[in-house]
C-alpha positions as CSV (number, residue, x, y, z in Angstrom):
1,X,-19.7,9.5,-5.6
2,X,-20.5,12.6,-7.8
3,X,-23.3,14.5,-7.0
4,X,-24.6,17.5,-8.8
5,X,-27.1,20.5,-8.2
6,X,-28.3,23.6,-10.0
7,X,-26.5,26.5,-7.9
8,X,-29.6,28.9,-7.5
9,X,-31.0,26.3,-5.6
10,X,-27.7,25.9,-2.8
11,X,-26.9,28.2,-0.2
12,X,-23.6,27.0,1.7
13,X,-25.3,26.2,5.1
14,X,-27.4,23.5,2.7
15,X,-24.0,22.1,1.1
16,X,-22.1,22.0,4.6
17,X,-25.8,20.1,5.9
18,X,-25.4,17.6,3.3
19,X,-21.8,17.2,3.8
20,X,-22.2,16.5,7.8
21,X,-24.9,14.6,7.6
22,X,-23.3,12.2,5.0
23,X,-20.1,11.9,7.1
24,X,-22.1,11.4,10.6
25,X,-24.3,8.9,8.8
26,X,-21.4,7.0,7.3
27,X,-19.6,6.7,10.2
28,X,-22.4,5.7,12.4
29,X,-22.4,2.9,10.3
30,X,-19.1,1.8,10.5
31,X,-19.5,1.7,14.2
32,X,-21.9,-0.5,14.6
33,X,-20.8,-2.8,12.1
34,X,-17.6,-2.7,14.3
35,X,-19.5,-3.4,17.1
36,X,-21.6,-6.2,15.4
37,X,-19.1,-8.0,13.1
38,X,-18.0,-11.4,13.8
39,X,-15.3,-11.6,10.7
40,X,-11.4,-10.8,11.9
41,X,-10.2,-10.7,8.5
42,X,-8.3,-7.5,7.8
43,X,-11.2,-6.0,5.8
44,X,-13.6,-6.1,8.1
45,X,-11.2,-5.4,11.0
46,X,-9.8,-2.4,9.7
47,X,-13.9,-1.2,8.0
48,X,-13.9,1.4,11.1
49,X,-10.6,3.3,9.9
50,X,-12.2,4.5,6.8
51,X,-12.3,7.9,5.7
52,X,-14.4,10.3,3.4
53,X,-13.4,13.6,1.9
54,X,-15.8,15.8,0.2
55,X,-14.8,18.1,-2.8
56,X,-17.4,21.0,-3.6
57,X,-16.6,23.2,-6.6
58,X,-18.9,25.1,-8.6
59,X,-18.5,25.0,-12.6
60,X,-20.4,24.4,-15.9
61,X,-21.3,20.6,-16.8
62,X,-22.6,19.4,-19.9
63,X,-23.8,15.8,-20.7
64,X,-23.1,13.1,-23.1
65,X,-25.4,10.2,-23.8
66,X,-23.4,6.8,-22.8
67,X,-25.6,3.4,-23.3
68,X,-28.6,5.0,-22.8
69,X,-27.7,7.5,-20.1
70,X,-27.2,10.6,-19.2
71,X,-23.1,11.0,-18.4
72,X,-21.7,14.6,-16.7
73,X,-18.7,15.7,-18.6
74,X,-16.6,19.0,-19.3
75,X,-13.5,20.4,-17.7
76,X,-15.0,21.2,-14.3
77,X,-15.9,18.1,-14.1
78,X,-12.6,17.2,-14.5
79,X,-12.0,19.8,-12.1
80,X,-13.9,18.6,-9.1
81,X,-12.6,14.7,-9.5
82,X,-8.8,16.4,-10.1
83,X,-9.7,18.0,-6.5
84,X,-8.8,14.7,-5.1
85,X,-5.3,14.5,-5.4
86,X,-4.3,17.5,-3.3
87,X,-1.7,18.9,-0.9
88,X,-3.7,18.1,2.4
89,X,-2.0,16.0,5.2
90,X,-5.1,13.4,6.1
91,X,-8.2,12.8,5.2
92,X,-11.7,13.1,6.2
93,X,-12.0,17.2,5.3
94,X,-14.7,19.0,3.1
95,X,-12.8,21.1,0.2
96,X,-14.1,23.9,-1.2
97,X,-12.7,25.3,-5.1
98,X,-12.3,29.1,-5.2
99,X,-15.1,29.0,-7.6
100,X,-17.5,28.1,-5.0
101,X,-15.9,30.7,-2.5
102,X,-16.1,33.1,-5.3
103,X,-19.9,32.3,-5.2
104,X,-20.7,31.9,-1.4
105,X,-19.9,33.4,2.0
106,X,-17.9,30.4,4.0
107,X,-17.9,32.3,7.1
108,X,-21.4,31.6,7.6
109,X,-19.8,27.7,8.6
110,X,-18.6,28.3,12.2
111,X,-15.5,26.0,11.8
112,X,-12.0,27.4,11.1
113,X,-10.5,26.8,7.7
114,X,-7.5,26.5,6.0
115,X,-6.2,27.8,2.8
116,X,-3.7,25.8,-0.2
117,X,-3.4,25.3,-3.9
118,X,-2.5,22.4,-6.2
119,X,-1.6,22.5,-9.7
120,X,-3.0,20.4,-12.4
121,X,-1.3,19.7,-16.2
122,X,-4.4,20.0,-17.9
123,X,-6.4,22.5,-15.8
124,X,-3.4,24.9,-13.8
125,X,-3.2,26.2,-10.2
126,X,-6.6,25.6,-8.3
127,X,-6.8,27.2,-5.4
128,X,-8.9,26.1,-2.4
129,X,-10.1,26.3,1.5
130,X,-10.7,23.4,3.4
131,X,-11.7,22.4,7.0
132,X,-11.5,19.2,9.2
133,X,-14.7,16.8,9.8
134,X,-12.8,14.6,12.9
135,X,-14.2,16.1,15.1
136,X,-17.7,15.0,14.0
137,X,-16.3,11.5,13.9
138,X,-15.0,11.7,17.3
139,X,-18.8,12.3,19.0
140,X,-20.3,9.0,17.7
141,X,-20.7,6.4,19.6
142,X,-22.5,2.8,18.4
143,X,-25.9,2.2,19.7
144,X,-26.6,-0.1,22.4
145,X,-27.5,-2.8,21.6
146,X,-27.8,-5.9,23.8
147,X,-29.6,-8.3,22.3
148,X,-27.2,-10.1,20.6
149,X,-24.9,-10.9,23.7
150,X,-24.7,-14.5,24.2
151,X,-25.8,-15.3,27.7
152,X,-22.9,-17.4,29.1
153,X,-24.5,-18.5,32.7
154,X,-26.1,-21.3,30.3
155,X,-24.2,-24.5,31.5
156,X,-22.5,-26.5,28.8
157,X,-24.1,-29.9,27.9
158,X,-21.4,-31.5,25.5
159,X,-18.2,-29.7,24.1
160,X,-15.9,-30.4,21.5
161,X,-12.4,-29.3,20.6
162,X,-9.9,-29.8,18.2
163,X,-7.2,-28.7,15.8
164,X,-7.9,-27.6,12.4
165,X,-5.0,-27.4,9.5
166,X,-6.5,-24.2,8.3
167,X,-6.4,-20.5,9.3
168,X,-9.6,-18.5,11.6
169,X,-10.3,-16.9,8.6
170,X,-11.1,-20.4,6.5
171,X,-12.9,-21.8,9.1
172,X,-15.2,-18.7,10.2
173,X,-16.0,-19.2,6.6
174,X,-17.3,-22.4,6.5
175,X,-19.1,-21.6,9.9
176,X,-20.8,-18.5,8.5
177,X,-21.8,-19.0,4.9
178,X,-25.1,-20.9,4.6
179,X,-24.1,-22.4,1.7
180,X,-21.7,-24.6,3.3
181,X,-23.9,-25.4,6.2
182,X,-25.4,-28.5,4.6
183,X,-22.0,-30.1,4.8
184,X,-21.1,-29.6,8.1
185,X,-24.9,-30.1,9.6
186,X,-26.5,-32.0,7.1
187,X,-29.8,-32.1,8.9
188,X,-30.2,-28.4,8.7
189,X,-31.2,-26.3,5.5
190,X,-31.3,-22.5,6.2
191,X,-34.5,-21.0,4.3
192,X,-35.3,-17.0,4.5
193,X,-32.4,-15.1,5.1
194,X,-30.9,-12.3,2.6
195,X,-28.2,-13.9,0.6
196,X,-26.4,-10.3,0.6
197,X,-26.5,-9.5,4.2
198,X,-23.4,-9.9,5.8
199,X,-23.2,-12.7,8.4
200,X,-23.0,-10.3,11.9
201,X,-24.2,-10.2,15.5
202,X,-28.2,-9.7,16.1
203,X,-29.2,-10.9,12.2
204,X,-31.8,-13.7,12.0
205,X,-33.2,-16.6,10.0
206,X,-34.9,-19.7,9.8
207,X,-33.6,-23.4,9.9
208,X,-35.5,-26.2,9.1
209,X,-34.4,-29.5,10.9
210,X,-36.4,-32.6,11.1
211,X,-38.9,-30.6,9.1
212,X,-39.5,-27.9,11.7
213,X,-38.7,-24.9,11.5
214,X,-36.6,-22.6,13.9
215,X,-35.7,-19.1,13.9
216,X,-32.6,-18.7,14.8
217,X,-30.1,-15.4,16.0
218,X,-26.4,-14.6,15.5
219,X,-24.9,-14.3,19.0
220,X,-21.3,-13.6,20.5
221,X,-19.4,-11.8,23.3
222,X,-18.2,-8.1,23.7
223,X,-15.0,-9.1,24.7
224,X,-14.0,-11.1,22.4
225,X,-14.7,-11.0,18.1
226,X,-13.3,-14.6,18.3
227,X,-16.0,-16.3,19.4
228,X,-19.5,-16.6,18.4
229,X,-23.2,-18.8,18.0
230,X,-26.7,-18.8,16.9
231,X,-29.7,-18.9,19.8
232,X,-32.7,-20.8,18.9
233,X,-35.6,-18.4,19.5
234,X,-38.2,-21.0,19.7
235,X,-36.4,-23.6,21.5
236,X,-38.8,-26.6,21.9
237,X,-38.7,-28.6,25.0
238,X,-35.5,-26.3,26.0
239,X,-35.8,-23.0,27.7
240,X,-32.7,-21.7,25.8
241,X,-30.1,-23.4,23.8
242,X,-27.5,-22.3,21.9
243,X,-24.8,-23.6,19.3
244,X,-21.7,-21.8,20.6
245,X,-18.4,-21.5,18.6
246,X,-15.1,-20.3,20.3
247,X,-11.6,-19.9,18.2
248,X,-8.3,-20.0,19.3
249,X,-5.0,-19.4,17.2
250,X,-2.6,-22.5,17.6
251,X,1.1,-22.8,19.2
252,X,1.8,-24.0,15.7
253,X,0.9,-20.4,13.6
254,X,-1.6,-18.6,12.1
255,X,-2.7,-21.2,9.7
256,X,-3.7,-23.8,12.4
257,X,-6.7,-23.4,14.4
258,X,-7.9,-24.5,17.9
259,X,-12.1,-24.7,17.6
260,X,-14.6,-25.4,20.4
261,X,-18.4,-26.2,19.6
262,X,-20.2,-25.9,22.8
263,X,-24.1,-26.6,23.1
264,X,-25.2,-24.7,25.4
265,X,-28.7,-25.1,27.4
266,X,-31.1,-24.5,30.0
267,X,-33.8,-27.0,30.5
268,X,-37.5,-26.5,32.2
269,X,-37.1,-28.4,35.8
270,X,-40.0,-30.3,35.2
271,X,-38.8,-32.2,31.8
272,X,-35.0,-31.9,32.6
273,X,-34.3,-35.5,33.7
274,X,-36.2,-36.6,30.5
275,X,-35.1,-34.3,28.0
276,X,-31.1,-35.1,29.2
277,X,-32.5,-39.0,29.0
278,X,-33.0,-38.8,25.3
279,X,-31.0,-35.6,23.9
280,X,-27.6,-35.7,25.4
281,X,-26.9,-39.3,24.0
282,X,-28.0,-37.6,20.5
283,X,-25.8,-34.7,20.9
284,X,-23.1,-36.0,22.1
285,X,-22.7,-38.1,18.6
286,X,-23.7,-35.1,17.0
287,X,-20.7,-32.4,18.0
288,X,-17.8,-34.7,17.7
289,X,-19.1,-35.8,14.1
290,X,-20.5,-32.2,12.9
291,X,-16.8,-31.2,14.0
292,X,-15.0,-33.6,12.1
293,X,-17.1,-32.6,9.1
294,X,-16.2,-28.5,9.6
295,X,-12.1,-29.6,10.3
296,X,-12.2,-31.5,6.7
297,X,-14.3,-28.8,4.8
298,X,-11.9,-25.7,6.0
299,X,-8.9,-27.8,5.3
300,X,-10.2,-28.7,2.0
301,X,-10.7,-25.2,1.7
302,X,-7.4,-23.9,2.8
303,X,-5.4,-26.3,0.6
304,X,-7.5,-25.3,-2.5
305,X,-6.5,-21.7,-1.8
306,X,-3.0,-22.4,-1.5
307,X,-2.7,-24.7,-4.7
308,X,-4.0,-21.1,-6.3
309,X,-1.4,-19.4,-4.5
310,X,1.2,-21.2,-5.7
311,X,-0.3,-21.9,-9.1
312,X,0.1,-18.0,-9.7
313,X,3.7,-17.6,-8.0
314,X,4.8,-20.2,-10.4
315,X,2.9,-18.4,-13.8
């Protein structure tokens, strides 16, 4: 990200705000979506190692007009994005150009810095002053939030479990985006829910089954990223039921997978014997075929990807 300001209107303390507050901000966010991710893929897994470094340098900048906008340009432009590629072990620091040193008084930031160079083809030695931002990562912690815990003193009512000839990955795929839902639970459609948002712990939406509709939460376990479900908020004749997922890597490798779909429930004493009468003989039809239909979609899935695979090893 580039960001630009007039200088008369900066003062260091204002630039050093900016920069904190950025970095604090950003890594907040990391760690909650650490703490609220279901995905294990390596992406997602490794989102919470990622770090920022911040260049400020102070310079003339002109612009050019590129389809319609405004574009900054020039050679200290150049400068501050050159900035980059320095001679600093690690990452997540705030660098500041001798220009901007030049221009400011850095010990007004109470935090001890370091001094180096780097030398450029097209611009020449740069000096600079840098100092660490760790430290600000190292005092955040994620918010509590318990809302999304599963509650696991729910008895299960029917359980399923069975191999799939596909890897975690495929199959929390075809378990988390909506648009394959219809496949594996064709009596569901999923209807207000942001297409963009990334399927995690504690997000909502609404199913519509048997022309009802249901709000519905993401659930799972702080223990374990590799297992998770979807509470029904307004739950009908139960007092809480949930559709519970739990994975397990096979003997066989990493591309075989060992699922369990659990339907969890409590029931109101008074209706118990009746609703077990008539909705246990339904569901337990319902989780043996709804996991059939989830074991053939990921390993439709998985052998689709590795017919691309090898279709580009062989070009």
């Amino acid at each position: 990200m580039f960001l630009y300001q007039d200088v008369n209107k900066l003062d260091i303390n204002t630039i050093y705000q900016v920069v904190e507050n950025t970095y604090i901000a950003f890594h907040k966010h990391l760690a909650y979506y650490n703490e609220m991710r279901i995905c294990t893929c390596g992406a997602c897994t490794s989102a919470i190692n990622l770090s920022l470094k911040f260049i400020a340098h102070i310079g003339v900048v002109e612009f050019a007009s590129v389809n319609g906008k405004e574009k900054p340009y020039g050679l200290d432009v150049i400068t501050a994005h050159r900035l980059m590629k320095n001679n600093i072990e690690g990452k997540d620091y705030l660098l500041f150009s001798d220009s901007l040193s030049s221009r400011f008084d850095l010990e007004q930031i109470p935090k001890p810095r370091k001094h180096g160079s780097a030398s450029y083809d097209e611009i020449g030695e740069v000096n600079y002053s840098y100092l660490r931002l760790l430290d600000l990562k190292e005092s955040i912690k994620p918010e509590e939030n318990n809302s999304h815990l599963a509650n696991n003193s729910l008895p299960t009512i029917v359980a399923e479990t069975g191999e799939i000839d596909a890897p975690i990955d495929i199959v929390y795929e075809v378990l988390s985006d909506f648009k394959h839902r219809p496949v594996w639970n064709n009596e569901a459609k999923i209807v207000d829910h942001n297409e963009k948002d990334i399927y995690r712990l504690g997000s909502e939406h609404y199913c519509i089954i048997n022309n009802k509709k249901f709000k519905v939460r993401t659930i799972g376990s702080k223990k374990s990223k590799h297992e998770f479900g979807e509470q029904v908020l307004n739950n009908g004749p139960f007092k809480e039921i949930n559709l519970y997922f739990v994975f397990n890597k096979d003997t066989k490798g990493t591309n075989h997978t060992i699922l369990t779909i659990e339907i969890r429930a409590k029931f109101y004493p008074l209706i118990k014997p009746f609703v077990l009468l008539i909705m246990k003989p339904t569901l337990k039809k319902k989780v043996p075929e709804m996991f059939r239909l989830i074991k053939e979609l990921s390993e439709k899935i998985n052998a689709e990807r590795l017919t691309e695979t090898d279709h580009l090893e062989i070009l």
